[in-house]
N, C-alpha and C positions, 0 to 999 in steps of 0.2 A: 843828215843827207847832204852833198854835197850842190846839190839845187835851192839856191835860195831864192823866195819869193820877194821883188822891192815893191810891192805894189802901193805900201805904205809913205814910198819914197816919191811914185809917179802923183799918189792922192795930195798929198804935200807937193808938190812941184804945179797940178794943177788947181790949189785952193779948193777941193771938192773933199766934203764928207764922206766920212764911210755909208751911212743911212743914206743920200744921195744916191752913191752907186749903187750901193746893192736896190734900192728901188729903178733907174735905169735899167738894169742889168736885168732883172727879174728874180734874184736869189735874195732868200734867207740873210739880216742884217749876222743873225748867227753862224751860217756860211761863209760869207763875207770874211768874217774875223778869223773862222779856223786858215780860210786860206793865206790871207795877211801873215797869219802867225806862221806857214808853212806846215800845220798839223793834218794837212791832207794827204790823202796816195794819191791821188790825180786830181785831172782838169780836165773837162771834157773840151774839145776844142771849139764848140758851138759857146760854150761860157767866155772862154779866151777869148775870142773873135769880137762879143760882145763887151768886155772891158777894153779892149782894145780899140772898136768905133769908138765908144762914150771918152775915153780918156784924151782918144788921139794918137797913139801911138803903135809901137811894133810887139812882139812876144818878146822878144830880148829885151826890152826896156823893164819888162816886168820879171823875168827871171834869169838868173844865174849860174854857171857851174861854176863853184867853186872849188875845187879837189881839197882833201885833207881838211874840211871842215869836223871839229872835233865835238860836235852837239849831238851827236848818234850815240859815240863812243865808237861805233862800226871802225874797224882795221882797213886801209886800202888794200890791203895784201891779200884778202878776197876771206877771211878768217870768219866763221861762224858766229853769228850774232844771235844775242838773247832768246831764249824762245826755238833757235832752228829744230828743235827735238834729240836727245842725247843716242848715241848712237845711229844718226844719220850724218853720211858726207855735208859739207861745208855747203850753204846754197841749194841743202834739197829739202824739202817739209814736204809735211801731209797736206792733202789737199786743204783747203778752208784755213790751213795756219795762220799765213797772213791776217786774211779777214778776222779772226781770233783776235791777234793781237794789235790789228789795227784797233776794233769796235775797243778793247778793253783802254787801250791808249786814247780814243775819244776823237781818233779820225775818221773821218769823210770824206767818200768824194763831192767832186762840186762841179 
């Protein structure tokens, strides 16, 4: 995915634990880490907000776009990735597929 999370970068920049925030923050030390790691579909913005006072900082200090990031394997040129379901257009799934292959991948939102 071409959004990467630095959040590991801001922790490090402000000498704070991960066990730290995520007690601040009120999530999961195991939440915490999926997000770190980028292994989530989302952020709710009420979570964002809250690493953001605790840290100090803005939403772009914590993430990134960076285009043609190759960790998906996902094509820019908008090409069907794993799982789309065969014989359907590029970008279009069954309901719940996502959430399928999120849960199976071991992401979460946060």
């Amino acid at each position: 995915m071409p959004i990467v999370v630095r959040l590991d970068v801001m922790l490090a920049q402000r000498k704070m634990r991960s066990k730290e925030l995520a007690e601040a923050i009120g999530i999961t030390e195991a939440n915490l880490s999926l997000l770190k790691s980028g292994k989530v579909r989302g952020v709710r913005f009420d979570t964002l907000a809250r690493i953001c006072a605790v840290l100090d900082c803005q939403p772009g200090d914590l993430l990134a776009y960076e285009p043609g990031d190759a960790a998906t394997g996902a094509q820019e040129t908008g090409g069907a990735t794993p799982g789309a379901g065969a014989g359907r257009p590029a970008g279009r799934r069954r309901a719940g597929a996502a959430d399928d292959a999120a849960d199976e991948a071991g992401a979460a939102d946060v």
